[in-house]
GUKEMI-635169 format. One record per residue (C-alpha): residue in one letter; residue number from 0; x, y, z. Coordinates in steps of 0.001 Angstrom, whole numbers. Example, Ala and Ser with C-alpha at 12.3 -4.5 7.8 and 13.67 -1.06 7.14 Angstrom:
# residues 2
> aa|i|X|Y|Z
> A|0|12300|-4500|7800
> S|1|13670|-1060|7140
This chain:
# residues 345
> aa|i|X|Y|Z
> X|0|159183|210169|-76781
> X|1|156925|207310|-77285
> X|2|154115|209631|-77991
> X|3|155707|211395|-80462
> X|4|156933|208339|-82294
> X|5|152617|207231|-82253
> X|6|152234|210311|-83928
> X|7|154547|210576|-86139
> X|8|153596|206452|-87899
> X|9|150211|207405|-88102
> X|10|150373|210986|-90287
> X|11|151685|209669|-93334
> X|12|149398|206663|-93522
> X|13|146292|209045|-93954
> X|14|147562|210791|-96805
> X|15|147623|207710|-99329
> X|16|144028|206931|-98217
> X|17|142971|210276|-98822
> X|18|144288|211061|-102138
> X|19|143367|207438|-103398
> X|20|139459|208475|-102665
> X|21|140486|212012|-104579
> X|22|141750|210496|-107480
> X|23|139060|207637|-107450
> X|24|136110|210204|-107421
> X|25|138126|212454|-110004
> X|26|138943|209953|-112440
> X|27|136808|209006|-115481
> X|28|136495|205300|-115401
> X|29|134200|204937|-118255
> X|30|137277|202955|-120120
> X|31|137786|200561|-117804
> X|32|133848|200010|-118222
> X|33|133954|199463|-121958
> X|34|136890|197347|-121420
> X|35|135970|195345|-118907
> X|36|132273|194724|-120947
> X|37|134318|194283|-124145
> X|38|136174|191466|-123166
> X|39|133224|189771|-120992
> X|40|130466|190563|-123690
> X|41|131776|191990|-126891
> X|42|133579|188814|-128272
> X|43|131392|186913|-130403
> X|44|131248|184653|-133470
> X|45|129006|183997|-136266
> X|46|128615|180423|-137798
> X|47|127825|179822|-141358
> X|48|124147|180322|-141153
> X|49|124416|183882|-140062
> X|50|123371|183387|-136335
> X|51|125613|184686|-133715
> X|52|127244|183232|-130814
> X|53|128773|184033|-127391
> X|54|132534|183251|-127951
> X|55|132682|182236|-124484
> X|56|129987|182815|-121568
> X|57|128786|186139|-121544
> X|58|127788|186806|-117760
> X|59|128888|188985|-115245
> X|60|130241|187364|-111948
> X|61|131573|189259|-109205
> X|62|135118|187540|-109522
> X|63|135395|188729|-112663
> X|64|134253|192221|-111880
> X|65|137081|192410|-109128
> X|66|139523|191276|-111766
> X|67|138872|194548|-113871
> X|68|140283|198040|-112898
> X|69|137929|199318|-111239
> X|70|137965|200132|-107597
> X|71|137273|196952|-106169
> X|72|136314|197736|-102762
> X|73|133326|199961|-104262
> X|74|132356|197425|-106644
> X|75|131889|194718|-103896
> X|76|130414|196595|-101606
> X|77|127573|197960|-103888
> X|78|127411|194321|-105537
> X|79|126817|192908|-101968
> X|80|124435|195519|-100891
> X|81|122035|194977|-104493
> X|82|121681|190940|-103873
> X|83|121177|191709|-100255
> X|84|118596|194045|-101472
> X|85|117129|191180|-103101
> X|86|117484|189118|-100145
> X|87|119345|186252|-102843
> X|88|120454|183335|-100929
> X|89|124507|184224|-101771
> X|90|126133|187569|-103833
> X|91|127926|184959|-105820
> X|92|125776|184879|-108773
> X|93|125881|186044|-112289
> X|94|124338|188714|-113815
> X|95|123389|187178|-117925
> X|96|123190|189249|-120946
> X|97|119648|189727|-120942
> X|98|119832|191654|-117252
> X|99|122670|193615|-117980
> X|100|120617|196663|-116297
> X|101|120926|194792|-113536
> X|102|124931|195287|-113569
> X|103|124045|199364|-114663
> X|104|122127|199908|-111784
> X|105|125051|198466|-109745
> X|106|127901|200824|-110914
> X|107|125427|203872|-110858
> X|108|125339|203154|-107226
> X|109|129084|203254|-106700
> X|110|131228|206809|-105913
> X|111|133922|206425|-108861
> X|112|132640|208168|-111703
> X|113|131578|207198|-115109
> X|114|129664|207524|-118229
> X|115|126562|205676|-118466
> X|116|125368|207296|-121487
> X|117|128088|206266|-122960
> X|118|128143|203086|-122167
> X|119|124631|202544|-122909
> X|120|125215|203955|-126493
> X|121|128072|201313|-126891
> X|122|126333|198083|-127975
> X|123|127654|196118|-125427
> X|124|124811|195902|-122786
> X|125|121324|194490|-123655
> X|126|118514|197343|-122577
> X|127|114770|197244|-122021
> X|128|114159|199102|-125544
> X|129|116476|196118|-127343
> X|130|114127|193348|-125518
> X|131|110933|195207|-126657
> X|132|112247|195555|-129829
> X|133|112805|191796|-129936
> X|134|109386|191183|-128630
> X|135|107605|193185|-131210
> X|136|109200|191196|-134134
> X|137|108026|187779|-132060
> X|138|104762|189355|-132229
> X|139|104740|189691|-135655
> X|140|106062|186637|-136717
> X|141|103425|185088|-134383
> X|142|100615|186693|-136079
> X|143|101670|185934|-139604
> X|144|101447|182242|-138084
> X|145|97818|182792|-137024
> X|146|96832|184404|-139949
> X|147|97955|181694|-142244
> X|148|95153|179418|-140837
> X|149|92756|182299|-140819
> X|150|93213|182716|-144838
> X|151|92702|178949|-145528
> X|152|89473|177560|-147162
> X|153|87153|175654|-145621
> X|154|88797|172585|-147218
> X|155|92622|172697|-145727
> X|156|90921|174135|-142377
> X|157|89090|170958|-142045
> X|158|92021|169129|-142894
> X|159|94126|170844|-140294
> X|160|91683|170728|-137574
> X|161|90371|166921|-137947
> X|162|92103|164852|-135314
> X|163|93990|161485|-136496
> X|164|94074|159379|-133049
> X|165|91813|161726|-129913
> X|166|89397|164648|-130155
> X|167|90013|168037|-131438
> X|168|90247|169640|-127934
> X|169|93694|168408|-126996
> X|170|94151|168688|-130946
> X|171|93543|172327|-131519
> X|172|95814|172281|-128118
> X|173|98828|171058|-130153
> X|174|98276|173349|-132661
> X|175|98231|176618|-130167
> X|176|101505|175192|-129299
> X|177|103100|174741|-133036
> X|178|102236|178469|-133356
> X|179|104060|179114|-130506
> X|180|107038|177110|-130266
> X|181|107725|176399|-133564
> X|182|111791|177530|-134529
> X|183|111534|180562|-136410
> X|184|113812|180654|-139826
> X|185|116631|182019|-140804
> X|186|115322|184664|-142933
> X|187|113453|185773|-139738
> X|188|115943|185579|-137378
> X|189|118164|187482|-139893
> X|190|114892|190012|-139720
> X|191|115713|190655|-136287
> X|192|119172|191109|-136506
> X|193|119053|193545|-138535
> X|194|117354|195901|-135871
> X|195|120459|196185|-133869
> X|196|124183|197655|-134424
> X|197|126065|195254|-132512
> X|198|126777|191665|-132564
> X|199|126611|191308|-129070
> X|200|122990|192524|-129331
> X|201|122096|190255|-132246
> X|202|123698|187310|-130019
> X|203|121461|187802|-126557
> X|204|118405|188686|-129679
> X|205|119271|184769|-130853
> X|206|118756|183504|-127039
> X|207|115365|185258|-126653
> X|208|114176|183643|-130223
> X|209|115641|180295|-128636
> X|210|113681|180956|-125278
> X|211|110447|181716|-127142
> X|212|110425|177706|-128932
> X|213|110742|175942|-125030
> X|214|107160|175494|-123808
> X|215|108711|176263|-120184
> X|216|108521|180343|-122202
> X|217|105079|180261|-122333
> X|218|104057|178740|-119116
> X|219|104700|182057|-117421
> X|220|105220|184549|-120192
> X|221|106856|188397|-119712
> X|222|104170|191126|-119948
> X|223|105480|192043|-123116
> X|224|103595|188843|-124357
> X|225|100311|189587|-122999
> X|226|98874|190644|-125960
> X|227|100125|188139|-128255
> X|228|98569|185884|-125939
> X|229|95048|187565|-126064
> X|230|95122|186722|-129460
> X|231|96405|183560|-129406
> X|232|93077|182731|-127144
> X|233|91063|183948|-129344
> X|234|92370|182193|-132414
> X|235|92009|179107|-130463
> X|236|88203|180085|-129857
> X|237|87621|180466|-133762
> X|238|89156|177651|-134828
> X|239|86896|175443|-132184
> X|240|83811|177189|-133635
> X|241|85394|176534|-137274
> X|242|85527|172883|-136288
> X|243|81758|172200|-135141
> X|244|80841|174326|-138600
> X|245|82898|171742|-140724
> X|246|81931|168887|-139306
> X|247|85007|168048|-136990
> X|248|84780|167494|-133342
> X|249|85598|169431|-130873
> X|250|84859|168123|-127696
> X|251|85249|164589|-126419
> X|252|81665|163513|-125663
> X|253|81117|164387|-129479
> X|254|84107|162453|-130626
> X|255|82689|159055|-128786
> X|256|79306|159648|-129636
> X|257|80403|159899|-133272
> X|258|82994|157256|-133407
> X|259|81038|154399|-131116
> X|260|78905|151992|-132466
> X|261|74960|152073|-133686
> X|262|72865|150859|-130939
> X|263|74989|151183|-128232
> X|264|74205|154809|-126999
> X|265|71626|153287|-124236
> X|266|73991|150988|-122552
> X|267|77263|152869|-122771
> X|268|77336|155581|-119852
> X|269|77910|159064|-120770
> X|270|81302|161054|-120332
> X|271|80691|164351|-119718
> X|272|82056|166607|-122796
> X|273|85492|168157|-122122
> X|274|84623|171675|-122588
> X|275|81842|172151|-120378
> X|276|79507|172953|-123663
> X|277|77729|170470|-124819
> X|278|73896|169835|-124595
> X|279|72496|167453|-122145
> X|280|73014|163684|-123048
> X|281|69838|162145|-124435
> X|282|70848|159099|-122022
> X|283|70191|158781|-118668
> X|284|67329|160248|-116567
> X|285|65073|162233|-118702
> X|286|65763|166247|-118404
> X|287|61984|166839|-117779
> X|288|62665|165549|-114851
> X|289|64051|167997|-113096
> X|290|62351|170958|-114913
> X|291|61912|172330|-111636
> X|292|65494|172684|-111085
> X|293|66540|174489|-114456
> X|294|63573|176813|-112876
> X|295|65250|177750|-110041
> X|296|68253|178991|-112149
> X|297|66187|180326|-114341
> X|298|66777|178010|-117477
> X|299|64611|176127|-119635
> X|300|65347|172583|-119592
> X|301|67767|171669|-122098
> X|302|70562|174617|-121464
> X|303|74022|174027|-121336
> X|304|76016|172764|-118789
> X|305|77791|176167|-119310
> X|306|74596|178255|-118714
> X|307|73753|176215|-115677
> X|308|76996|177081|-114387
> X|309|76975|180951|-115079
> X|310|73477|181054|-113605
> X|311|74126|179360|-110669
> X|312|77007|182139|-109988
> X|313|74609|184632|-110696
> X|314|71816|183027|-108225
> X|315|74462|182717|-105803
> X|316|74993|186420|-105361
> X|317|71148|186899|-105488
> X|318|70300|184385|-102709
> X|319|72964|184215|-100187
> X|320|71671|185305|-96816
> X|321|74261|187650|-96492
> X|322|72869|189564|-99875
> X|323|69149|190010|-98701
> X|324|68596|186111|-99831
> X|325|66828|183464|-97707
> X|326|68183|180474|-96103
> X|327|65913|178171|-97555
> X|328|66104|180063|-100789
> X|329|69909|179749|-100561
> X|330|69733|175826|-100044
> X|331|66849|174968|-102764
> X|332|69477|176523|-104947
> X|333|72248|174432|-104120
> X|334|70166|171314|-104243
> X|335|69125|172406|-107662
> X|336|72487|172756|-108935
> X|337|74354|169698|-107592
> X|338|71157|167761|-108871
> X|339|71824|168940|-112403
> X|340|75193|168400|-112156
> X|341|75181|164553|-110955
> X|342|72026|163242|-112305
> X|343|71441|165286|-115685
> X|344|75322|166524|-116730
């Protein structure tokens, strides 16, 4: 009998498992999706200057997730198996509004089924195309910046560029960083709002235009940035070469030798200029001298400290031994160099 007793507890448990998997790959859970999103992302408030505002924290944690209606045991397990993917330290993180892809590619793993078109379409997850559509407008408000100093007359440009208390180097650096971390206005921010449907999407827009003001942005920007950045470089490039054509410094050794007093360039020592491109100081052992040495790099005796440097690069690939070069041609270059370099530069 006891057999038949084993037998008969076990069939009935197999049928609630097996029509709960049925109904769970059956079902359409694409409103329990929306919901759950809705009340984790879609509440949000606007203050009196038009910029919107998570009403309460708008991340995704797996405790809420469970708390939802969706099948729980899928959700963990495929929320488990992504950080693990990742190799993250713990699966108890949160997933913020700007990487809610991150929580798509999640569910799109899991066997319930669901809309994702739809829920993409909803407004209440922030996608690749709604961060490059931020980053475009960033662009152009970033360029209207730079071109306001490239329309100025030679007058306000060499009003802007002259330094107050240090040189124009780590002057012009400040300025690079106005352009870039200055707070953009309300008028733009309200430009950029206006590019999406949803307030959720104009909220996470507002934290990427706070993100771009913190310098800790720009010290390792997205690729989106890169060419915003290319020009950035070479604004900063003009308006150094706009400063030595007005008159205003733009490297240190010119600042000193400007600001220091008659009579007193023989005895002071010299301090090499900051950006590696000034001429040779008039001070020191004469640069005739070591005409020899500007011959081995192929200079004439006067260059820059830059052009020593690029020729010495070049040289180097010409002489090394293991490039069809000599040893002793290899070493007279070397000499030649570091000679330059501590006794003329």
């Amino acid at each position: 009998m006891k057999p038949t007793q084993g037998r008969r507890r076990t069939a009935p448990r197999a049928r609630p498992l097996q029509t709960a998997a049925a109904s769970s790959a059956t079902r359409d859970y694409t409103p329990e999706v929306l919901h759950f999103l809705a009340e984790h992302h879609g509440k949000i408030r606007v203050d009196g200057k038009g910029d919107y505002f998570y009403e309460q924290v708008s991340a995704v944690s797996l405790h809420f997730l469970l708390k939802s209606n969706l099948p729980s045991r899928e959700v963990l397990w495929q929320w488990y198996t992504h950080f693990d993917r990742e190799h993250a330290t713990s699966i108890y993180q949160t997933i913020g509004p700007q990487h809610d892809e991150v929580l798509l590619r999640i569910l799109e793993r899991c066997d319930f089924r669901w809309d994702p078109q739809r829920v993409r379409e909803s407004g209440l997850v922030f996608l690749p195309q709604h961060r490059q559509e931020v980053y475009l407008a960033l662009e152009d408000f970033l360029m209207q910046r730079i071109e306001a100093y490239e329309t100025m007359d030679e007058a306000e440009l060499a009003q802007v560029l002259r330094p107050d208390d240090t040189w124009s180097e780590e002057h012009l650096r400040r300025l690079i960083r106005r352009i870039q971390t200055r707070p953009f206005t309300a008028a733009q921010r309200q430009t950029v709002y206006d590019q999406f449907e949803s307030d959720y999407l104009r909220a996470t827009a507002r934290v990427m235009l706070q993100e771009l003001s913190k310098d800790s942005f720009w010290k390792q920007p997205p690729p989106e940035m890169e060419e915003i950045e290319s020009r950035l470089i070479a604004f900063a490039r003009n308006m150094a070469g706009a400063a030595r054509r007005l008159g205003v410094y733009t490297s240190r050794s010119e600042f000193e030798q400007a600001t220091q007093a008659p009579g007193k360039d023989a005895r002071r020592p010299h301090r090499a200029a900051g950006n590696g491109q000034g001429r040779p100081p008039p001070y020191g052992r004469n640069a005739a001298q070591h005409q020899s040495h500007y011959e081995v790099l192929g200079l004439a005796p006067g260059a820059s400290l830059l052009d020593v440097k690029n020729a010495y690069r070049r040289k180097v690939k010409e002489t090394h031994p293991d490039q069809g070069g000599t040893v002793q041609g290899f070493l007279r270059l070397q000499e030649a160099y570091e000679v330059l370099l501590t006794e003329v530069y």
